[in-house]
C-alpha positions in Angstrom: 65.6 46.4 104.0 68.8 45.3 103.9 72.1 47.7 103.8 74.2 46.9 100.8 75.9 50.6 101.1 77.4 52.8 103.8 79.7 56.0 103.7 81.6 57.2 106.7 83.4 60.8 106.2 87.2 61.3 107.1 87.5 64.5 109.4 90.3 66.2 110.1 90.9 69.5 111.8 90.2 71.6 108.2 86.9 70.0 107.6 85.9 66.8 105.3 88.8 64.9 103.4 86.8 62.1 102.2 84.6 59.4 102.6 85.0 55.7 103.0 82.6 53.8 101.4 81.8 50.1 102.3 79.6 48.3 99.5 78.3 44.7 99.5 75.9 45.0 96.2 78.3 41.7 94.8 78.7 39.9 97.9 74.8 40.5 98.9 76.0 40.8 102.6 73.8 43.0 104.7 75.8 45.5 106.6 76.2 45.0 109.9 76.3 47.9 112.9 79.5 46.0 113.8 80.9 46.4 110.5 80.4 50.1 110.6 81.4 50.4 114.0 85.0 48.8 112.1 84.2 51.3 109.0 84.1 54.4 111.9 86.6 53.1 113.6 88.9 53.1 110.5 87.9 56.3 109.1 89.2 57.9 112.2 92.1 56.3 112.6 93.0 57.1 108.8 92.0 61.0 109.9 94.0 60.9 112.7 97.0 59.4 110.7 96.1 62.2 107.8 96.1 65.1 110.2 99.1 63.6 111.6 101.0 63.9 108.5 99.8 67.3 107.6 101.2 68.1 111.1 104.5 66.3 110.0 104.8 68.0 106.9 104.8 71.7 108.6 106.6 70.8 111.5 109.6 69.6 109.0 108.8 73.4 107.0 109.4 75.0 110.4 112.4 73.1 111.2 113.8 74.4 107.9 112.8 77.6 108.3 114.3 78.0 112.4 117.9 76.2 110.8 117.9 78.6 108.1 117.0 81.3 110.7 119.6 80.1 113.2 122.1 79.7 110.1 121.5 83.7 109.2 122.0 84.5 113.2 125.5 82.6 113.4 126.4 84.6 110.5 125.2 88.1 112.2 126.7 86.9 114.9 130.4 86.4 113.2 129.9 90.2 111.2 129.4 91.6 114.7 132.3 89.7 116.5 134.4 90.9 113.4 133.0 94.5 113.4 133.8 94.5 117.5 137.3 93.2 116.9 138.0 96.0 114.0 136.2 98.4 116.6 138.7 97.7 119.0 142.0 97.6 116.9 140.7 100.9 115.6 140.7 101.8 119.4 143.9 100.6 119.7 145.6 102.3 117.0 143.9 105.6 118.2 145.6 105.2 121.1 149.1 103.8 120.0 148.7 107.2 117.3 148.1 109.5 120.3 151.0 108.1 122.5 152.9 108.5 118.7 152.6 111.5 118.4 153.3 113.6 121.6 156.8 113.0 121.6 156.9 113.7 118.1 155.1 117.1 118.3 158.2 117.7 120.6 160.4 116.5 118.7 159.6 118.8 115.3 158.5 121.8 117.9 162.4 122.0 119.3 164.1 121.0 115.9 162.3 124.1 114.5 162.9 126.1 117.4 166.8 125.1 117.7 167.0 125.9 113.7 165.5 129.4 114.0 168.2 130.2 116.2 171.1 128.7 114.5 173.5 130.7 112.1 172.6 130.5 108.2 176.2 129.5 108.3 175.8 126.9 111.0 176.0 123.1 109.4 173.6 121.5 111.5 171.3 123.4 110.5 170.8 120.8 107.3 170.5 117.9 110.0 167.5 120.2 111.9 165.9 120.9 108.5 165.8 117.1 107.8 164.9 116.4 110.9 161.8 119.1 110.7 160.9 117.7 107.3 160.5 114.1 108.1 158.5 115.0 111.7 155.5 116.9 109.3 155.8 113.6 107.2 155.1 111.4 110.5 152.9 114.1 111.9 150.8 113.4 108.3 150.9 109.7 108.1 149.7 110.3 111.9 146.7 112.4 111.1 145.9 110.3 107.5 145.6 106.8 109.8 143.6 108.5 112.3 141.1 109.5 109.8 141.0 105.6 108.9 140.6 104.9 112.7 137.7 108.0 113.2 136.4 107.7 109.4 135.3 111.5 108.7 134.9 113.9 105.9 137.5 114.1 103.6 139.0 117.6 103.4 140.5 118.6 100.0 143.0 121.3 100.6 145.1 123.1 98.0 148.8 122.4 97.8 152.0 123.2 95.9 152.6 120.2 93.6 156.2 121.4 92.9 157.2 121.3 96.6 155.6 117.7 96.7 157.2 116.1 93.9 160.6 117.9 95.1 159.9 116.2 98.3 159.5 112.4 97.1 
């Protein structure tokens, strides 16, 4: 009996992909064991080259995936350098504040102290009232930026709105 037909399935690592067929019905050549040794031979080769590019195709997915990964680390990494520099100004500024406002504690503390022992009459006592006046103002602008360096509760407190619009 002569072979006119023969089928060799392409494996690859999922299972069957397909089948290459080798027909000589219009020549009327018998088929040959060395012609399907060829056939085989072929039909792995085109599995190898067909698992090979499935293998291509998800390598190239992961490589997208780790650049988009890395891209979202770089930019992690720049918020955290930029929240550490902020940190550390914020430090900073405590620290300047503090230094700040020692002296000027002292400052307001005698002017208040010299002016409660002054004369009504005395005219330097305007000059230590001013001087009084604009120490609270520093001592608040003090206190309001170290809230923004310690971020808190805000703390709503009742005040005089006369005396403030006087004051500005």
């Amino acid at each position: 009996e002569a072979r006119q037909l023969r089928a060799i399935t392409l494996r690859v690592k999922e299972g069957q992909e397909g089948r290459l067929v080798e027909v000589t019905l219009l020549t009327r050549r018998t088929i040959t064991d060395k012609d399907v040794q060829i056939l085989e031979t072929f039909a792995h080769q085109a599995s190898v080259a067909i698992e090979n590019t499935r293998l291509a195709i998800r390598l190239e997915e992961k490589i997208r995936e780790l650049a988009g990964a890395h891209r979202e680390l770089r930019e992690n990494q720049k918020r955290l350098m930029s929240a550490e520099r902020l940190a550390a100004v914020g430090e900073m500024a405590a620290k300047i504040i503090h230094e700040i406002k020692t002296p000027l504690v002292s400052i307001g503390g005698f002017a208040r102290l010299i002016r409660k022992t002054l004369p009504p009459e005395d005219t330097n006592l305007e000059y230590l009232t001013i001087i009084s006046e604009e120490v609270s103002r520093l001592e608040r602008v003090i206190e309001n930026l170290l809230v923004l360096a310690k971020p808190g509760r805000p703390v709503a407190k009742p005040d005089n709105i006369n005396e403030v619009v006087e004051k500005t």
